[in-house]
mmCIF file of the N, C-alpha and C atoms, coordinates in Angstrom:
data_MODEL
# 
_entry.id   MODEL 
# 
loop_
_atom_site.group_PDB 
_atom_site.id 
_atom_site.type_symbol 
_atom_site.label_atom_id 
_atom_site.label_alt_id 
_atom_site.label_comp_id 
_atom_site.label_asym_id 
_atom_site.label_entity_id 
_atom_site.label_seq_id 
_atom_site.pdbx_PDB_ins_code 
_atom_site.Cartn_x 
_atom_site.Cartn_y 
_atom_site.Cartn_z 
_atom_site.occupancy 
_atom_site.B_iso_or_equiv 
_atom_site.pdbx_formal_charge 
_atom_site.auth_seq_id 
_atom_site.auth_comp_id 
_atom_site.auth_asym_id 
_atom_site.auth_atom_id 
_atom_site.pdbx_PDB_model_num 
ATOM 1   N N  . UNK A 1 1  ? 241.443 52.578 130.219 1.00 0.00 ? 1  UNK A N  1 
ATOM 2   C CA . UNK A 1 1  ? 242.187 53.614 130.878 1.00 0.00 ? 1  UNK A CA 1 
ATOM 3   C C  . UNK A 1 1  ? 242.161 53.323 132.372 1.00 0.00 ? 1  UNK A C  1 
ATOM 4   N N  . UNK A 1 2  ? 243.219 53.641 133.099 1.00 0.00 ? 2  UNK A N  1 
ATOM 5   C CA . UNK A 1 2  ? 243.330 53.576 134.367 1.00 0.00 ? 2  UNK A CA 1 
ATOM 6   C C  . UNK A 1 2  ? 243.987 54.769 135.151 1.00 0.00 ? 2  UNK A C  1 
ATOM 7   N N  . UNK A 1 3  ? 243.558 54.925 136.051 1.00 0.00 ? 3  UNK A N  1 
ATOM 8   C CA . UNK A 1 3  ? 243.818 56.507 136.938 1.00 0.00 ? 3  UNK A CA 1 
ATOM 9   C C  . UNK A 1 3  ? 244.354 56.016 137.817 1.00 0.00 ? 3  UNK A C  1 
ATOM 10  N N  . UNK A 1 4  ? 245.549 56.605 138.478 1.00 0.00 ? 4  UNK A N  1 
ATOM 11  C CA . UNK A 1 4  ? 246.232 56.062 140.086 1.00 0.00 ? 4  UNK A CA 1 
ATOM 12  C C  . UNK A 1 4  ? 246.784 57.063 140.589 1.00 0.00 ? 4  UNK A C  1 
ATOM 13  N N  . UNK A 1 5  ? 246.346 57.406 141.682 1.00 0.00 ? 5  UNK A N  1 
ATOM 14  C CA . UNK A 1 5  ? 247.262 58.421 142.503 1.00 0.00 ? 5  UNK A CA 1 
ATOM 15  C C  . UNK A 1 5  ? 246.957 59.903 142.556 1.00 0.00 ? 5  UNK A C  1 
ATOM 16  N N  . UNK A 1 6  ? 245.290 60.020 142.222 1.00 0.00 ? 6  UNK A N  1 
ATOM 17  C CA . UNK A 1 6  ? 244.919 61.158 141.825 1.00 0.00 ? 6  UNK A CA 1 
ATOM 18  C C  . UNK A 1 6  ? 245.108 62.645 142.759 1.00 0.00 ? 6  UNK A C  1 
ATOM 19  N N  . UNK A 1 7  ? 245.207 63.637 142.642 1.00 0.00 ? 7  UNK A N  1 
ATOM 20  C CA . UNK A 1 7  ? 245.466 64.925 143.272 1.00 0.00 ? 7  UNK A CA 1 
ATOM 21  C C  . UNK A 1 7  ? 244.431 65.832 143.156 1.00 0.00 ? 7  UNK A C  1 
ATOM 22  N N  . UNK A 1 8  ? 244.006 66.970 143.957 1.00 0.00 ? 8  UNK A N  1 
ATOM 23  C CA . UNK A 1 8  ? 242.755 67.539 143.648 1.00 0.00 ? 8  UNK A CA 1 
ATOM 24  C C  . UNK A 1 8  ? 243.442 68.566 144.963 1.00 0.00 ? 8  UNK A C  1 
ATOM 25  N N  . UNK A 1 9  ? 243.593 69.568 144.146 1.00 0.00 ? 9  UNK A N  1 
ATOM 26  C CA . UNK A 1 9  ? 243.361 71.077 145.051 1.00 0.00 ? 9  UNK A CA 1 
ATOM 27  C C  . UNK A 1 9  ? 242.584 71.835 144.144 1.00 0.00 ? 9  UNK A C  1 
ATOM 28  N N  . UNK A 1 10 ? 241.405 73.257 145.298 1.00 0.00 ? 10 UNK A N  1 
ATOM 29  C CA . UNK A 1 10 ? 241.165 74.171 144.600 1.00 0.00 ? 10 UNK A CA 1 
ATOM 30  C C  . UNK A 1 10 ? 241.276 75.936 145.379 1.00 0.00 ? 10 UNK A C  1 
ATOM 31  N N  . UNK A 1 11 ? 241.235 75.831 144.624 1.00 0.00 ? 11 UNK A N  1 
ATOM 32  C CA . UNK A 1 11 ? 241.416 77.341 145.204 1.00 0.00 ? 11 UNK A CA 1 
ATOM 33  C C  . UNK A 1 11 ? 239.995 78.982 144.072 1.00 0.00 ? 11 UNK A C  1 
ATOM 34  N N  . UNK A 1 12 ? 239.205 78.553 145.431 1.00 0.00 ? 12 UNK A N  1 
ATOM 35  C CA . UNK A 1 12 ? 238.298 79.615 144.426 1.00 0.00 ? 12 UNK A CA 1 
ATOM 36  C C  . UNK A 1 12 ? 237.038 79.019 143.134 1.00 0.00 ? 12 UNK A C  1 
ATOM 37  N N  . UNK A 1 13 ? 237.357 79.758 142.270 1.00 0.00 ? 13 UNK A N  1 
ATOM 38  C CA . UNK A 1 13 ? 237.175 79.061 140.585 1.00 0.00 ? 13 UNK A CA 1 
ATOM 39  C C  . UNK A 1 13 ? 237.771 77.970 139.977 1.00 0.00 ? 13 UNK A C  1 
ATOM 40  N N  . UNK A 1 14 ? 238.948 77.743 140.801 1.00 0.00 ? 14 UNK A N  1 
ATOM 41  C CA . UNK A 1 14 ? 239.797 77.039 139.752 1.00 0.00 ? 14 UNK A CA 1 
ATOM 42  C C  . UNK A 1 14 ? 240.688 76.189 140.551 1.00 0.00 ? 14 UNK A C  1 
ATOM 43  N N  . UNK A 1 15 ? 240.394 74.922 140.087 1.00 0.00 ? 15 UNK A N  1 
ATOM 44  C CA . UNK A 1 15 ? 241.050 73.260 140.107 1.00 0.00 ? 15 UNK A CA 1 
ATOM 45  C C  . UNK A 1 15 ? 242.331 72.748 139.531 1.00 0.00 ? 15 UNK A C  1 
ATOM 46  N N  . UNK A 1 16 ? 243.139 72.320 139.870 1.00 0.00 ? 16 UNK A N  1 
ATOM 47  C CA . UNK A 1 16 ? 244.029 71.642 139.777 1.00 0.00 ? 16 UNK A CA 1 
ATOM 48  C C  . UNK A 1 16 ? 243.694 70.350 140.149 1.00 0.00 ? 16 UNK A C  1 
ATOM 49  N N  . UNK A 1 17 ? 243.925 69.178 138.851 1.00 0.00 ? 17 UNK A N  1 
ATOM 50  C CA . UNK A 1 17 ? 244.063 67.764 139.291 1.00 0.00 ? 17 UNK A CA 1 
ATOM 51  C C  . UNK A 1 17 ? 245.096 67.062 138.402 1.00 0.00 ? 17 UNK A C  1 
ATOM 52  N N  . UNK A 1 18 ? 245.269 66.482 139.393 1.00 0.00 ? 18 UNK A N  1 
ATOM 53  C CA . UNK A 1 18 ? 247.033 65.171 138.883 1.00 0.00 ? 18 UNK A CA 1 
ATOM 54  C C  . UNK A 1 18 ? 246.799 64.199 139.098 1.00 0.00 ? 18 UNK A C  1 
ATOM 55  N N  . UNK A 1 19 ? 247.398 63.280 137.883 1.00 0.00 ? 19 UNK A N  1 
ATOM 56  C CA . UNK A 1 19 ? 247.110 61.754 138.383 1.00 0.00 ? 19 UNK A CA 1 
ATOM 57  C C  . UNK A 1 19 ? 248.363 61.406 137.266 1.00 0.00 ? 19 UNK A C  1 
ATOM 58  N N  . UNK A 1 20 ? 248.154 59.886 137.515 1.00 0.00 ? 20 UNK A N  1 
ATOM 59  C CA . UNK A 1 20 ? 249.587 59.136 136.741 1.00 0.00 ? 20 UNK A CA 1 
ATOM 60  C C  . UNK A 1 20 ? 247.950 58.451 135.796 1.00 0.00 ? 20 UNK A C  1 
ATOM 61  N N  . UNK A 1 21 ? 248.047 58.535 134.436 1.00 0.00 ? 21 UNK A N  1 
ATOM 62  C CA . UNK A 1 21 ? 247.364 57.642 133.512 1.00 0.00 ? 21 UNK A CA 1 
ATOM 63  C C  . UNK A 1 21 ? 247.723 56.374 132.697 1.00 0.00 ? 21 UNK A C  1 
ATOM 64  N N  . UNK A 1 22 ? 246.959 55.537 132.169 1.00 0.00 ? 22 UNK A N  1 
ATOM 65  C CA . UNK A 1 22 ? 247.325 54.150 131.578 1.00 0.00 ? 22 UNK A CA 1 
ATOM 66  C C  . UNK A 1 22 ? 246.460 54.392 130.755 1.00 0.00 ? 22 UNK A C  1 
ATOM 67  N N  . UNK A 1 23 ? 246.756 54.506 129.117 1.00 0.00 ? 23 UNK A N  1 
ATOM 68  C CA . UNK A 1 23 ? 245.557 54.003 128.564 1.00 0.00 ? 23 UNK A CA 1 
ATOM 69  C C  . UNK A 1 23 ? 246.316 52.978 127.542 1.00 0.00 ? 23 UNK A C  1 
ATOM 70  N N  . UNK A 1 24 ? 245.340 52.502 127.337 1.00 0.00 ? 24 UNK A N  1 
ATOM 71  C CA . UNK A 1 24 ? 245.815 51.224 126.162 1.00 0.00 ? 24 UNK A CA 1 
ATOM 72  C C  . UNK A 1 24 ? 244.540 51.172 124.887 1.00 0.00 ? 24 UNK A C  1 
ATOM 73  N N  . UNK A 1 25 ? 244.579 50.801 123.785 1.00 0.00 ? 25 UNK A N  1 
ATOM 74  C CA . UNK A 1 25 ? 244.040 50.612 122.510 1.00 0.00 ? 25 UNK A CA 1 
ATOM 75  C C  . UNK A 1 25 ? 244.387 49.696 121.567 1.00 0.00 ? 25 UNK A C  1 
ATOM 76  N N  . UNK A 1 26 ? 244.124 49.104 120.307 1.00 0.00 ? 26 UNK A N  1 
ATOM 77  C CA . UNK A 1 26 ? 244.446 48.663 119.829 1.00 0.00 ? 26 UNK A CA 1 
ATOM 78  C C  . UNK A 1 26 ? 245.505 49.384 118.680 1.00 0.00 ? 26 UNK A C  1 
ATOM 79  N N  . UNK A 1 27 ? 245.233 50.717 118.910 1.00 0.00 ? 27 UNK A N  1 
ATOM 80  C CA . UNK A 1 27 ? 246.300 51.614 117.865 1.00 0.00 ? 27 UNK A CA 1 
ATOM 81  C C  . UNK A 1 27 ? 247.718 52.504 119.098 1.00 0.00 ? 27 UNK A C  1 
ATOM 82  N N  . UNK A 1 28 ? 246.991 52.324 120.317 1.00 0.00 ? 28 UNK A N  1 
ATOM 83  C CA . UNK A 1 28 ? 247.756 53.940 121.317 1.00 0.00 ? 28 UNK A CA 1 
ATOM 84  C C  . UNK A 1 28 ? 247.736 52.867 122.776 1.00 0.00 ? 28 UNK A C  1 
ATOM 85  N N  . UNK A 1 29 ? 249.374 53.542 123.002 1.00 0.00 ? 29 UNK A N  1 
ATOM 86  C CA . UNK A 1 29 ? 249.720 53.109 124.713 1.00 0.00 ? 29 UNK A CA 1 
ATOM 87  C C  . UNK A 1 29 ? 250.457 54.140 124.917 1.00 0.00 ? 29 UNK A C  1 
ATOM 88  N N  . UNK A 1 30 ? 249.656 55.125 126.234 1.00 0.00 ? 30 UNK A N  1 
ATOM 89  C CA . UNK A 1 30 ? 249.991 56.060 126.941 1.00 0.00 ? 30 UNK A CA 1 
ATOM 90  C C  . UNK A 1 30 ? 250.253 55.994 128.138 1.00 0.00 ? 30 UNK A C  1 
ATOM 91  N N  . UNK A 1 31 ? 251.422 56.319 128.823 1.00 0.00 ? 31 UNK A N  1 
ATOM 92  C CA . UNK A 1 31 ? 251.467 56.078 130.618 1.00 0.00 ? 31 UNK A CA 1 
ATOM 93  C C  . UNK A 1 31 ? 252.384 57.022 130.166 1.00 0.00 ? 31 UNK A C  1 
ATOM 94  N N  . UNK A 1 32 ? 251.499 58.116 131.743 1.00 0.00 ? 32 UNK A N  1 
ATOM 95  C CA . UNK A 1 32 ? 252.676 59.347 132.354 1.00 0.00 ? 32 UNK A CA 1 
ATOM 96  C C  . UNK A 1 32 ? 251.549 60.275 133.128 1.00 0.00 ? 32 UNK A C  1 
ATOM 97  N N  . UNK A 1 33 ? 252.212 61.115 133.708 1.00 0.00 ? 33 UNK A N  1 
ATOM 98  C CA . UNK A 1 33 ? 251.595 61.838 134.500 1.00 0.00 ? 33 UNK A CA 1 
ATOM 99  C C  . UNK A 1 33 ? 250.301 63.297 133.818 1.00 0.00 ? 33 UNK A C  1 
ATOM 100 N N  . UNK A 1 34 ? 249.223 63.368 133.980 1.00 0.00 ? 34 UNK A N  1 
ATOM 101 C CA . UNK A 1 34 ? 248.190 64.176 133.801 1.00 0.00 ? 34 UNK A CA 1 
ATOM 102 C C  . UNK A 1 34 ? 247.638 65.106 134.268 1.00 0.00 ? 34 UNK A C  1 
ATOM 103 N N  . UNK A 1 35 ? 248.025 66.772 133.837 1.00 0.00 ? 35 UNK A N  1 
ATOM 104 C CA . UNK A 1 35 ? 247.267 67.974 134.811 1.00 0.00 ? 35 UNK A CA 1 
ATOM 105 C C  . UNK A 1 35 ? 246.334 68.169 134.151 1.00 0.00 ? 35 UNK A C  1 
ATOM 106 N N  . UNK A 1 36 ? 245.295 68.532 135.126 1.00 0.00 ? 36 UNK A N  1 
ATOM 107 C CA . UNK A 1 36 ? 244.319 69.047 134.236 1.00 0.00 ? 36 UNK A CA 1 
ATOM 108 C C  . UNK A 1 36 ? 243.597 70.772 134.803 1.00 0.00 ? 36 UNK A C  1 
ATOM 109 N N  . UNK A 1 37 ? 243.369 71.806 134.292 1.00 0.00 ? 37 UNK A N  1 
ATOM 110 C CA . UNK A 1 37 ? 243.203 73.193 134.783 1.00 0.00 ? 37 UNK A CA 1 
ATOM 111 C C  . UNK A 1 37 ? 242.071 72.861 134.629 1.00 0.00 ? 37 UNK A C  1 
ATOM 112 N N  . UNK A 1 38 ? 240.754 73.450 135.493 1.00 0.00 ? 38 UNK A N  1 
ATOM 113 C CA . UNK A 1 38 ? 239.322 73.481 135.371 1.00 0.00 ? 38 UNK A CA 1 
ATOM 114 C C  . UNK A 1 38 ? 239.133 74.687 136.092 1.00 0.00 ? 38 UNK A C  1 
ATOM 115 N N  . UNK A 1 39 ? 238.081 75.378 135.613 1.00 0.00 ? 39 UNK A N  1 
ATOM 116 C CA . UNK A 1 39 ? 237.665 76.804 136.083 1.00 0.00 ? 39 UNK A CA 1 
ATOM 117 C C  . UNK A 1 39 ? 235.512 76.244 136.003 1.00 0.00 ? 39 UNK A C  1 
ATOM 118 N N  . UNK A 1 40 ? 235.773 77.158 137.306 1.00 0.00 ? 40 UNK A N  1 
ATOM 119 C CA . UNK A 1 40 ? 233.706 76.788 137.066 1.00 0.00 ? 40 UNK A CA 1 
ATOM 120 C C  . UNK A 1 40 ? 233.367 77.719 136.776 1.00 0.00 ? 40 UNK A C  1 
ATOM 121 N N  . UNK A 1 41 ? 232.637 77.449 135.980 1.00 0.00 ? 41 UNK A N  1 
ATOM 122 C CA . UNK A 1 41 ? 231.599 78.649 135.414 1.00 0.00 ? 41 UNK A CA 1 
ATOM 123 C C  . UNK A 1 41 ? 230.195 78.362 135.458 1.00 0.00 ? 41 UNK A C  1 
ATOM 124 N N  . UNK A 1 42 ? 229.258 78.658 135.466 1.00 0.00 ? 42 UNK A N  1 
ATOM 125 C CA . UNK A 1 42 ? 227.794 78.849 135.952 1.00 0.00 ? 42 UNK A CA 1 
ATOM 126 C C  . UNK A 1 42 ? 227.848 77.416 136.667 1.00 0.00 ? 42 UNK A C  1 
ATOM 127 N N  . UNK A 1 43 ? 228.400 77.366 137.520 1.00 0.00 ? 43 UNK A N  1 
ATOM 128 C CA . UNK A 1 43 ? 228.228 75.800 138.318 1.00 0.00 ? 43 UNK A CA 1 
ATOM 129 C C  . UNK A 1 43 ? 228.694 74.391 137.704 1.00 0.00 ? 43 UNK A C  1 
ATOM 130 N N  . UNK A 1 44 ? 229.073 74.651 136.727 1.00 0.00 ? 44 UNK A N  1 
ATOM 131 C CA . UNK A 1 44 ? 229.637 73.676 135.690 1.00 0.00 ? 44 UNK A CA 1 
ATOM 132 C C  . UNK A 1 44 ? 231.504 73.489 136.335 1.00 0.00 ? 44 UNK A C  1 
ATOM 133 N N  . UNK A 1 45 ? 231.971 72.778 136.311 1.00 0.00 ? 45 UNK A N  1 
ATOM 134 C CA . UNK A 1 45 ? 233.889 72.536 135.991 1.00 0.00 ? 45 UNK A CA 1 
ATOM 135 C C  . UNK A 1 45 ? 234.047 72.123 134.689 1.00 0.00 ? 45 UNK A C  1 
ATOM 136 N N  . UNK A 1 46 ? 234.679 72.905 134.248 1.00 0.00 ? 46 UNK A N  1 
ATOM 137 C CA . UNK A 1 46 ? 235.492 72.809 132.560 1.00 0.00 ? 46 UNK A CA 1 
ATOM 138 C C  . UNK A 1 46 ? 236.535 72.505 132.543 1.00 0.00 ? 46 UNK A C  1 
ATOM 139 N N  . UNK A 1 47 ? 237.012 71.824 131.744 1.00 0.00 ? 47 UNK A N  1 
ATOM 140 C CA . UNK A 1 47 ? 238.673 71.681 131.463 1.00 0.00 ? 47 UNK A CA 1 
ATOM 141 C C  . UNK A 1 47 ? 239.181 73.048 130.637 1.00 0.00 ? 47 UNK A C  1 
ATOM 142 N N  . UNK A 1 48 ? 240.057 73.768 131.594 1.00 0.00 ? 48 UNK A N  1 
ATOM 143 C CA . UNK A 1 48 ? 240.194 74.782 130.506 1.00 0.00 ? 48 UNK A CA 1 
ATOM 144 C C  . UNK A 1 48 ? 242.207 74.642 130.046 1.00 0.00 ? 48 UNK A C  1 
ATOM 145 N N  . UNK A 1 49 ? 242.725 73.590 131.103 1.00 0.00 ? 49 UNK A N  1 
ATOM 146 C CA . UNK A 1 49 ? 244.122 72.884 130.072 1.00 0.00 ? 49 UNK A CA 1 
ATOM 147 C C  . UNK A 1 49 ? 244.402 71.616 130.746 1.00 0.00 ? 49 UNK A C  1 
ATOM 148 N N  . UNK A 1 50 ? 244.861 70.928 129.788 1.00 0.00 ? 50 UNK A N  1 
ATOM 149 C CA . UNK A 1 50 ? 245.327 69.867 129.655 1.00 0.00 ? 50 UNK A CA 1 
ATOM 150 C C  . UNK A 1 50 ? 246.778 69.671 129.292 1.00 0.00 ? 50 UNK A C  1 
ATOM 151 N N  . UNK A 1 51 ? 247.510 68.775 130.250 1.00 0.00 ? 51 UNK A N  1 
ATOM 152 C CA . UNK A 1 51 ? 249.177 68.727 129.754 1.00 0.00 ? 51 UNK A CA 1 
ATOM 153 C C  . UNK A 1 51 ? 249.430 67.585 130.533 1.00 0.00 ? 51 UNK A C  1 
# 
C-alpha cells in the first residue's frame, strides 16, 4: 500500500483525513481517493467512517 498527498484537519473530537491510496495484492488493485472520520474517545482516535 502506498499513501500520497495526505490531509489532516481537526476540529475538537473529530478528524478528518484524505489521501489518494495504492494498494496492490495478488487478488485486489485499488487506487482512488480515501476519507477517513475519527472521533477521540478516552484519548484513543477511532475510525468512526470510512469512504
Amino acid at each position: 500500500m502506498k499513501i500520497e498527498a495526505p490531509e489532516i484537519s481537526v476540529d475538537g473530537n473529530i478528524a478528518t483525513a484524505r489521501f489518494r491510496q495504492n494498494y496492490r495484492s495478488n487478488r485486489l488493485t485499488e487506487n482512488g481517493i480515501k476519507t477517513l472520520t475519527l472521533v477521540k474517545t478516552n484519548q484513543k482516535w477511532l475510525i468512526q467512517q470510512e469512504r
